[in-house]
N, CA, C and O atoms as a Tinker XYZ file with bonds, in Angstrom:
   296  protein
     1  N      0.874000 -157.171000  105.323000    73     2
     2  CA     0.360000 -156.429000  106.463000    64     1     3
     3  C      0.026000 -157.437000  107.568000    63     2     4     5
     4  O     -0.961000 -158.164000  107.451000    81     3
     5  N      0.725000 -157.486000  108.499000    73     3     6
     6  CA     0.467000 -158.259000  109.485000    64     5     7
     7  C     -0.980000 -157.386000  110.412000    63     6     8     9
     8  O     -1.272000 -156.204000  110.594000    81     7
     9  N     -1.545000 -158.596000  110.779000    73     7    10
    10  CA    -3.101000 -158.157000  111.746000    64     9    11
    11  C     -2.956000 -158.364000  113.220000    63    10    12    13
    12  O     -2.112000 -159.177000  113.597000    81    11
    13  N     -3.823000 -157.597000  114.267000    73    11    14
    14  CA    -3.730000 -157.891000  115.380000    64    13    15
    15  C     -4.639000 -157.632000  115.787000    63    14    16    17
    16  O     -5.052000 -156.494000  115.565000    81    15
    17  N     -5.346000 -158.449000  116.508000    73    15    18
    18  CA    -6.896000 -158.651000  117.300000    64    17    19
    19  C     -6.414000 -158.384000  118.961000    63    18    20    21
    20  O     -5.925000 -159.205000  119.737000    81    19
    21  N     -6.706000 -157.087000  119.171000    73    19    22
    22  CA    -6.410000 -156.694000  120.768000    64    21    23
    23  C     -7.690000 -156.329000  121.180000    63    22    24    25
    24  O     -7.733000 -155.357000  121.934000    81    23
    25  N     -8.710000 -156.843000  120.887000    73    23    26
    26  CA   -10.053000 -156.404000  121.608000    64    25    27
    27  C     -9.688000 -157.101000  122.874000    63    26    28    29
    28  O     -9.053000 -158.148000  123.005000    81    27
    29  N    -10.351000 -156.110000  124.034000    73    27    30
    30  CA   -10.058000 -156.580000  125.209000    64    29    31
    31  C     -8.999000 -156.377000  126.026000    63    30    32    33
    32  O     -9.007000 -156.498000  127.251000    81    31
    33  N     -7.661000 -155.921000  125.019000    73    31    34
    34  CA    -6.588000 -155.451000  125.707000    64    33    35
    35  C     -6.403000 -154.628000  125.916000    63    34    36    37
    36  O     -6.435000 -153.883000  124.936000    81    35
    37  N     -6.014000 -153.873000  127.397000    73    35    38
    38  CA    -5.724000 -152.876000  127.828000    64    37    39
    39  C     -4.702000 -152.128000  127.574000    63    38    40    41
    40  O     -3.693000 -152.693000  127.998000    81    39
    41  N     -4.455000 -151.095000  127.071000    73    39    42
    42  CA    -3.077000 -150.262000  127.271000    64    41    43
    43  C     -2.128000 -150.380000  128.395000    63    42    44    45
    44  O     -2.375000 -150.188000  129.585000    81    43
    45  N     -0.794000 -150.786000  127.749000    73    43    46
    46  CA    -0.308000 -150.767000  126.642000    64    45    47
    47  C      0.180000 -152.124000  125.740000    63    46    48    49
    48  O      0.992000 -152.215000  124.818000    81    47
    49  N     -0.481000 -152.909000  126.261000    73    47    50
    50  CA    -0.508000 -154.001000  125.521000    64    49    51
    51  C     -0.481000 -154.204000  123.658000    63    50    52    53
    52  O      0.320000 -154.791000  122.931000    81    51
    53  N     -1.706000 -153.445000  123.363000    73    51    54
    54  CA    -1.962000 -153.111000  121.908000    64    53    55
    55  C     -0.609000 -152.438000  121.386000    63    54    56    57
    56  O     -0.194000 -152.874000  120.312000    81    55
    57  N      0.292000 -151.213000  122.145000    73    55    58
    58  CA     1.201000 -150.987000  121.816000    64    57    59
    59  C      2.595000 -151.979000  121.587000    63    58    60    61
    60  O      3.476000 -152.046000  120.729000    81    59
    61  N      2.268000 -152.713000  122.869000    73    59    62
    62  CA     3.540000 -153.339000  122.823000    64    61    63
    63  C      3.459000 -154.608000  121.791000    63    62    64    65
    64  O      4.508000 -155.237000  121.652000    81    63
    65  N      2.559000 -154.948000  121.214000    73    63    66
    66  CA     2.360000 -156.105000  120.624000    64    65    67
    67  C      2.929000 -154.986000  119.320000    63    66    68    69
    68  O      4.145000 -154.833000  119.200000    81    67
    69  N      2.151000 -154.383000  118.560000    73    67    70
    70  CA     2.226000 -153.714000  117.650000    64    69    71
    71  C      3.545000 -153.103000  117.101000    63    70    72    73
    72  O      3.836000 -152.795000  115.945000    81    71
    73  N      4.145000 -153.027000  118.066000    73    71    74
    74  CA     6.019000 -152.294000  117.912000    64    73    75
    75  C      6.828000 -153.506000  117.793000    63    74    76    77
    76  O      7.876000 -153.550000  117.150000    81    75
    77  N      6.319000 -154.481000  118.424000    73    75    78
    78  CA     7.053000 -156.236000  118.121000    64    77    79
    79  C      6.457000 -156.638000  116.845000    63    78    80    81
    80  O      7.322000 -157.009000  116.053000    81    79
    81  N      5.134000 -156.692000  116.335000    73    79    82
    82  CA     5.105000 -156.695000  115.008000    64    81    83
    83  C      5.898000 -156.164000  114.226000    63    82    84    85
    84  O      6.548000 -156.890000  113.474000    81    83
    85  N      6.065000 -154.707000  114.191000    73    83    86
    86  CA     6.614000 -154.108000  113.325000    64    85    87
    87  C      7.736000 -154.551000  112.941000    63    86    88    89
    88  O      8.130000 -154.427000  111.781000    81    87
    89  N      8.576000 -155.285000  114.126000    73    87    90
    90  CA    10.224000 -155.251000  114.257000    64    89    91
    91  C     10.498000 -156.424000  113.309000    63    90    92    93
    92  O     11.586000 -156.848000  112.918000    81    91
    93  N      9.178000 -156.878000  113.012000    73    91    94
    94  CA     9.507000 -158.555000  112.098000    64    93    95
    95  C     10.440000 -158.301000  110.611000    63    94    96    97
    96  O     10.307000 -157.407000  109.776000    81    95
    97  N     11.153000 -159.141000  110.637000    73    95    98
    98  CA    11.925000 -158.825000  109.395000    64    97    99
    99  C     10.499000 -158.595000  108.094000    63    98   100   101
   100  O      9.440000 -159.198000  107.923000    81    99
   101  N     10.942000 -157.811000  107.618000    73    99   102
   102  CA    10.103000 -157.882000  105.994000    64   101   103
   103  C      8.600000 -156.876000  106.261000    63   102   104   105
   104  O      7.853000 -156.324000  105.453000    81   103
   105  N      8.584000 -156.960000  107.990000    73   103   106
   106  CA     7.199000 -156.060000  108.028000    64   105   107
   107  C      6.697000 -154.836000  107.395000    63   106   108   109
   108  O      7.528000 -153.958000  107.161000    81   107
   109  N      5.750000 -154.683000  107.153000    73   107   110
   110  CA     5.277000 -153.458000  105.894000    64   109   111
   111  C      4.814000 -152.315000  106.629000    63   110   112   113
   112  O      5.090000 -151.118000  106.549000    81   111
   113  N      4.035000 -152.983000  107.373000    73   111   114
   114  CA     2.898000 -152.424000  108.344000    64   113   115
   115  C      2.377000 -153.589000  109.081000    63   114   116   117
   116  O      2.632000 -154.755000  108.779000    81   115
   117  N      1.506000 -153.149000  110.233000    73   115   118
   118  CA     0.499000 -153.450000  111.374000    64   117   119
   119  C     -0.998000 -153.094000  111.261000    63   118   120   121
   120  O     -1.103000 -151.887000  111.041000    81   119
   121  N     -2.143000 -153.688000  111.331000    73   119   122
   122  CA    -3.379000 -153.410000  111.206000    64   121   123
   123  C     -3.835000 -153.724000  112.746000    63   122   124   125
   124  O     -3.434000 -154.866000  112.967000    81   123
   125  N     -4.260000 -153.397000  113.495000    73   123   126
   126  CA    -4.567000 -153.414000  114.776000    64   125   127
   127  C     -5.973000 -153.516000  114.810000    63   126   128   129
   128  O     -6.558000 -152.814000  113.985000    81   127
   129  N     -6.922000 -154.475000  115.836000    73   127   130
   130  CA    -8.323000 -154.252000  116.093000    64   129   131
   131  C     -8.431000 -154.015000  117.445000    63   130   132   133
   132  O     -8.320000 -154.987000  118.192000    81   131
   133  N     -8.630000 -152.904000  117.921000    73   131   134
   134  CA    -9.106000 -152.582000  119.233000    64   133   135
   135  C    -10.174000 -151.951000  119.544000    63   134   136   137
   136  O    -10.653000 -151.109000  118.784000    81   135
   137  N    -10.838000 -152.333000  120.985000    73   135   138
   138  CA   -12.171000 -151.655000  121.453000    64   137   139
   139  C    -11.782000 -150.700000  122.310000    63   138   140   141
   140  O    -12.412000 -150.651000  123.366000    81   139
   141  N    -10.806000 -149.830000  122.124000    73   139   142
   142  CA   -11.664000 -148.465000  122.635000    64   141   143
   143  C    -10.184000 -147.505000  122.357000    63   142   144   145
   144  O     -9.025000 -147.833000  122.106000    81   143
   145  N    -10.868000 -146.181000  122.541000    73   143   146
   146  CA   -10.188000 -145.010000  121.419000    64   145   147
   147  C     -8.483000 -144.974000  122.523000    63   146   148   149
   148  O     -7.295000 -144.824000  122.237000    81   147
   149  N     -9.011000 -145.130000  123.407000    73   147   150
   150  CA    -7.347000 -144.565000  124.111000    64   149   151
   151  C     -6.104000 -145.341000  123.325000    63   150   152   153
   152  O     -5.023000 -144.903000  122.931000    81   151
   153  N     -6.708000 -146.705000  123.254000    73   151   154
   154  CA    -5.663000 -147.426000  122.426000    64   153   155
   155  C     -5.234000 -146.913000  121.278000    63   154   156   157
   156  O     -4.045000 -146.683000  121.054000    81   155
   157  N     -6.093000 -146.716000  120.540000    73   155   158
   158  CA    -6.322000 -145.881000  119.121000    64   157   159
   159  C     -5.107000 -144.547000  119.686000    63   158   160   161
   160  O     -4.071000 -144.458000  119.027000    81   159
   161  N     -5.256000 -143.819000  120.588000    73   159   162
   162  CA    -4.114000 -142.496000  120.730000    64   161   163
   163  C     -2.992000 -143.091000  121.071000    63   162   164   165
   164  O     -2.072000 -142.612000  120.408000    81   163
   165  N     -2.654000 -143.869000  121.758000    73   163   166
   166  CA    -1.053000 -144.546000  122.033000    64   165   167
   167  C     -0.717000 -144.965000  121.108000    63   166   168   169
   168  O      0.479000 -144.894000  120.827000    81   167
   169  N     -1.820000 -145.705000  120.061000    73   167   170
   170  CA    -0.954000 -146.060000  118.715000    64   169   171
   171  C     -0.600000 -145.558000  118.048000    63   170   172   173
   172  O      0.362000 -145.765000  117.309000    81   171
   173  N     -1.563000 -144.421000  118.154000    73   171   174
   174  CA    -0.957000 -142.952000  117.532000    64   173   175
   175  C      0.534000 -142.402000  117.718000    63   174   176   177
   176  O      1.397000 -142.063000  116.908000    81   175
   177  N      0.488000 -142.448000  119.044000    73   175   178
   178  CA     1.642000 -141.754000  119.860000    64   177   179
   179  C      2.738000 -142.576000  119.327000    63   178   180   181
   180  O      3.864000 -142.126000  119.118000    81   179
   181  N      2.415000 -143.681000  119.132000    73   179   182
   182  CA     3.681000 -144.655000  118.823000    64   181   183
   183  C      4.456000 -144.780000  117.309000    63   182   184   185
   184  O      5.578000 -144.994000  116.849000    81   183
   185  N      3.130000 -144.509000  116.882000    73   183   186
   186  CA     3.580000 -144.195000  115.004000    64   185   187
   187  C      4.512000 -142.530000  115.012000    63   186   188   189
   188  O      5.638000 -142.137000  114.709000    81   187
   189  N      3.676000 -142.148000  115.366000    73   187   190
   190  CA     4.242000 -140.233000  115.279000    64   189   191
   191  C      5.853000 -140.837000  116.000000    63   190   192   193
   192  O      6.807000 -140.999000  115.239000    81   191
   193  N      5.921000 -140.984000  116.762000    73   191   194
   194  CA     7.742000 -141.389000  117.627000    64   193   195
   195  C      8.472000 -142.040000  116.976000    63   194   196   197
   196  O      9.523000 -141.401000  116.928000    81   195
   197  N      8.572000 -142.937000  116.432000    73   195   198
   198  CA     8.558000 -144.023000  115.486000    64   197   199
   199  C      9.201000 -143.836000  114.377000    63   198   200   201
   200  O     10.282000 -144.352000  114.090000    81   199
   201  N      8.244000 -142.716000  113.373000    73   199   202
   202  CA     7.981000 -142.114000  112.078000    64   201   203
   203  C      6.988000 -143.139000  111.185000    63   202   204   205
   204  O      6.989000 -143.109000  109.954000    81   203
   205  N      6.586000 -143.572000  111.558000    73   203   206
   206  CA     5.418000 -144.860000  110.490000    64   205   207
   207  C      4.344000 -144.005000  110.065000    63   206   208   209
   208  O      4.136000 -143.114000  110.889000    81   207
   209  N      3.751000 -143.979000  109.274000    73   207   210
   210  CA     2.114000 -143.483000  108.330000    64   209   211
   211  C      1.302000 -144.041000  109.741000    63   210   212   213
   212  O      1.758000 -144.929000  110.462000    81   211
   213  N      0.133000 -143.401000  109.955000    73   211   214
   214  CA    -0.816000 -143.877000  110.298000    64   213   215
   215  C     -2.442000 -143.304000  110.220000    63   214   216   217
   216  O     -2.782000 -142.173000  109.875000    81   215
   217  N     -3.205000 -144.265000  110.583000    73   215   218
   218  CA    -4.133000 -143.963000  109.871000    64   217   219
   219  C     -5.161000 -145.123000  110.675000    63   218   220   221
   220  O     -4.743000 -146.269000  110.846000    81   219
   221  N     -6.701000 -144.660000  111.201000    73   219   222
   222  CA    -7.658000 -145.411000  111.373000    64   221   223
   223  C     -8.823000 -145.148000  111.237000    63   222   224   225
   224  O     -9.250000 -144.012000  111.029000    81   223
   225  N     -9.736000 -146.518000  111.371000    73   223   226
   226  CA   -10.984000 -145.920000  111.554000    64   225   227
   227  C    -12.164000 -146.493000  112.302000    63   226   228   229
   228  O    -11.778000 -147.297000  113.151000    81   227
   229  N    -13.319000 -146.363000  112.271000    73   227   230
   230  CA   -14.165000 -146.588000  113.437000    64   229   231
   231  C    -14.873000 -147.883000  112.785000    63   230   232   233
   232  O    -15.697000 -147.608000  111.913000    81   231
   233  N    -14.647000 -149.517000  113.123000    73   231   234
   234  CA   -15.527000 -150.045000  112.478000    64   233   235
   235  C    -16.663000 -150.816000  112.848000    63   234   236   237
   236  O    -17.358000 -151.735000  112.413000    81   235
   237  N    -16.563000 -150.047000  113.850000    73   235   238
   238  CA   -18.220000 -150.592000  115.177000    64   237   239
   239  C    -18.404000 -150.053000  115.665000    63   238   240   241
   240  O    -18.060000 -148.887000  115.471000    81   239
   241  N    -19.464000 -150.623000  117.256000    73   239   242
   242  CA   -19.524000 -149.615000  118.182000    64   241   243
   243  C    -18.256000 -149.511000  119.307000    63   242   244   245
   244  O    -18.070000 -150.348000  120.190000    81   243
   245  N    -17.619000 -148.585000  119.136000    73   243   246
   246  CA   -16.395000 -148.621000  120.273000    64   245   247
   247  C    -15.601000 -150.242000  120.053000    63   246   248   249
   248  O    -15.560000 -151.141000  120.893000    81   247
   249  N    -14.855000 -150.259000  118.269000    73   247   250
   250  CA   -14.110000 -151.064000  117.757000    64   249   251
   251  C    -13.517000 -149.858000  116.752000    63   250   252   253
   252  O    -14.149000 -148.840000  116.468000    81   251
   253  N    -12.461000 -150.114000  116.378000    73   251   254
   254  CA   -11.726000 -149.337000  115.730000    64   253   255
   255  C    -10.466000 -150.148000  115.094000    63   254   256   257
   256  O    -10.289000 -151.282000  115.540000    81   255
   257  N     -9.686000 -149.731000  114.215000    73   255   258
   258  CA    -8.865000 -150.387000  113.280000    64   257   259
   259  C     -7.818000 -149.795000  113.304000    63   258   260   261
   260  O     -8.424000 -148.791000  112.928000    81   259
   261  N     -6.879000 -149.473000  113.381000    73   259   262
   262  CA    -5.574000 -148.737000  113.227000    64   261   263
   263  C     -4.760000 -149.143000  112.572000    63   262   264   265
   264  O     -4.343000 -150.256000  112.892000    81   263
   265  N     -4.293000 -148.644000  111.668000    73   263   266
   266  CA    -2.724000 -149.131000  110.706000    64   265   267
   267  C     -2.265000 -147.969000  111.381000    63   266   268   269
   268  O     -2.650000 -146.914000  111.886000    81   267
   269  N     -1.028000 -148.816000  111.098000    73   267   270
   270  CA     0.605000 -148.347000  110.986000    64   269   271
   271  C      1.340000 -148.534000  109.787000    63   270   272   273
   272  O      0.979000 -149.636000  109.373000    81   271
   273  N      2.058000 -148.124000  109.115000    73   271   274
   274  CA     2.556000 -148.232000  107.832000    64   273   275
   275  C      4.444000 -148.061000  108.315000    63   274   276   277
   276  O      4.780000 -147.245000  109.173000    81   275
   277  N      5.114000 -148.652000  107.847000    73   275   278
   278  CA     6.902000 -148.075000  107.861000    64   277   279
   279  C      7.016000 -147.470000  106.570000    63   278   280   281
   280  O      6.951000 -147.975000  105.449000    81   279
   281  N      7.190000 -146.339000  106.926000    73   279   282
   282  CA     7.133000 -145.343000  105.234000    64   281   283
   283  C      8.285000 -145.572000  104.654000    63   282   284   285
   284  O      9.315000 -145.872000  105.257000    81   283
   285  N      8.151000 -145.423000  103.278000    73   283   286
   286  CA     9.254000 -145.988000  102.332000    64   285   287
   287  C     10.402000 -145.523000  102.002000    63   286   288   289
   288  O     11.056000 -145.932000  101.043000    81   287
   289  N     10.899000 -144.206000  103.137000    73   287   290
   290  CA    11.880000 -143.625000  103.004000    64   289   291
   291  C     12.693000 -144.325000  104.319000    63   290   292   293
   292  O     13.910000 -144.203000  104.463000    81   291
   293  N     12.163000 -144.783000  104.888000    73   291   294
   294  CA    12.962000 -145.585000  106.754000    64   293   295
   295  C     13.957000 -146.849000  105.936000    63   294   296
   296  O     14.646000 -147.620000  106.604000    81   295
């Protein structure tokens, strides 16, 4: 599972980093750390388009975690 520390980054940055992760040979998934929820919905938006699992959660104040998963049928 590759990690990504985007606190601080603005949309769509978090996205665009996160879809270049993914593209890495062998990648499983993406774990994302971002401060604030909009990011959290584009990553959303980006998994749902995509087809990847996703899934987050809240692990501060206005910090949040997001995976992405490449499901095992892609």
């Amino acid at each position: 599972m590759i990690q990504l520390d985007m606190r601080g980054q603005s949309c769509p940055i978090p996205v665009v980093k996160a879809k270049k992760a993914l593209k890495q040979p062998g990648a499983a998934g993406v774990s994302v750390l971002v401060d604030n929820k909009i990011a959290v919905e584009n990553l959303q938006k980006m998994a749902d388009g995509l087809g990847y699992d996703f899934s987050f959660k809240e692990t501060g104040d206005s910090e949040y975690t997001a995976v992405l998963v490449v499901r095992k049928d892609q």
